[in-house]
C-alpha positions as CSV (number, residue, x, y, z in Angstrom):
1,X,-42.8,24.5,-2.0
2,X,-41.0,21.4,-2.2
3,X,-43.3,18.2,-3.7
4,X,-41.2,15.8,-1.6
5,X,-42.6,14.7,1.9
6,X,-41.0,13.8,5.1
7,X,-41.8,10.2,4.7
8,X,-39.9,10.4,1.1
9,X,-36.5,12.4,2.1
10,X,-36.3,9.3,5.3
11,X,-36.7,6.7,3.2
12,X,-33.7,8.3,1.0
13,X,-31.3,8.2,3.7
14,X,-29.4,5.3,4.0
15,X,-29.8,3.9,7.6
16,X,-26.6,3.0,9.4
17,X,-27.9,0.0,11.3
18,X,-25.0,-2.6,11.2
19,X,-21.6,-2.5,13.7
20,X,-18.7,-3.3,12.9
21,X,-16.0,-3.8,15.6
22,X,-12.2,-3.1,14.6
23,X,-9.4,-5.2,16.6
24,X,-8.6,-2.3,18.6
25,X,-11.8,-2.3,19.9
26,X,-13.1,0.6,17.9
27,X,-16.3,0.1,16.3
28,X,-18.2,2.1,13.2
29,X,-21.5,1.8,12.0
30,X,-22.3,1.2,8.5
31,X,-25.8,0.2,6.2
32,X,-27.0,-3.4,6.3
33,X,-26.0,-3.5,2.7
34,X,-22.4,-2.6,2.9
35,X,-22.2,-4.6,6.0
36,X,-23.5,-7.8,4.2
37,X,-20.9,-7.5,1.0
38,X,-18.5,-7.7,3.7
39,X,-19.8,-10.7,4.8
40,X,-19.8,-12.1,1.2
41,X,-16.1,-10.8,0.5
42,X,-15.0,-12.8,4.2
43,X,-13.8,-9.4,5.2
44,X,-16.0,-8.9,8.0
45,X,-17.8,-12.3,10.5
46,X,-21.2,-12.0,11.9
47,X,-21.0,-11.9,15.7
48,X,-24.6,-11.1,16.8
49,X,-27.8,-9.8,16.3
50,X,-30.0,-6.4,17.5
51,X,-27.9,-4.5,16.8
52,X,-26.7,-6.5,13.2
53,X,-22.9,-7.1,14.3
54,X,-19.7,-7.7,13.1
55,X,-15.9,-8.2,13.5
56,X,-13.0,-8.0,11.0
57,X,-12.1,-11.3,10.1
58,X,-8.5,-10.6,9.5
59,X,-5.7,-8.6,11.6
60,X,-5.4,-4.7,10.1
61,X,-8.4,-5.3,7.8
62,X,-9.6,-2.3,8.9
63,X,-6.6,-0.2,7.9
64,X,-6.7,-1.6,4.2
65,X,-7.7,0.8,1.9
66,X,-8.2,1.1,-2.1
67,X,-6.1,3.6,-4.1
68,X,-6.4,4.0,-7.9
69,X,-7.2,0.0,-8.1
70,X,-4.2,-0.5,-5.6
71,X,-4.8,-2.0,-1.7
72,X,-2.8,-0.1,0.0
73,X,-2.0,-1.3,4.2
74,X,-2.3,2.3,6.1
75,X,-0.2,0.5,9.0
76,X,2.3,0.9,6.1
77,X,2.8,4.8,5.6
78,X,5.6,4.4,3.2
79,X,3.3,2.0,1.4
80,X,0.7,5.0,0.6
81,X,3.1,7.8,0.2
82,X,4.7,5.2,-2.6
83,X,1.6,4.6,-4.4
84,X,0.4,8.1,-4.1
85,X,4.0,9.3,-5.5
86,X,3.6,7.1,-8.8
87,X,0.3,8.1,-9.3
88,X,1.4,12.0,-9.2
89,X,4.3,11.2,-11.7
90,X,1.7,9.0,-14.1
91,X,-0.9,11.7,-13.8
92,X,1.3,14.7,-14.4
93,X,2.5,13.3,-17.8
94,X,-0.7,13.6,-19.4
């Protein structure tokens, strides 16, 4: 028998309740919180309401990703192979 209740294992999901629209007009949904960091950071504008919406404030936001402490452009494939290189040479010497 488990001891936790319906109610309990909803309340432990994390709700994906905000949009976010990319510039090719591909959109995701993410949680409210994630969605309003963004909004703090200037990475992503508020554009409406019901559903909580948003856009990408800068061109190819949406393709920039974080490696090892290192923002890395994924329009950029050399870019990642690079970084992902130096980080199999740095790791392999210890």
């Amino acid at each position: 028998m488990n001891p936790m209740k319906d109610s309990d294992k909803k309340k432990k999901l994390k709700r994906k309740t905000a949009v976010v629209v990319c510039r090719d007009r591909k959109q995701f949904w993410t949680t409210q919180t994630q969605f309003w960091q963004w909004v703090r950071e200037g990475v992503v504008v508020k554009t409406g309401d019901q559903p909580l919406t948003g856009a990408f404030a800068r061109e190819h936001e949406e393709l920039m990703v974080l490696v090892s402490n290192t923002v890395l452009n994924l329009a950029h494939p050399n870019h990642m192979r690079e970084a992902l290189m130096s980080r199999k040479l740095g790791t392999a010497g210890k």
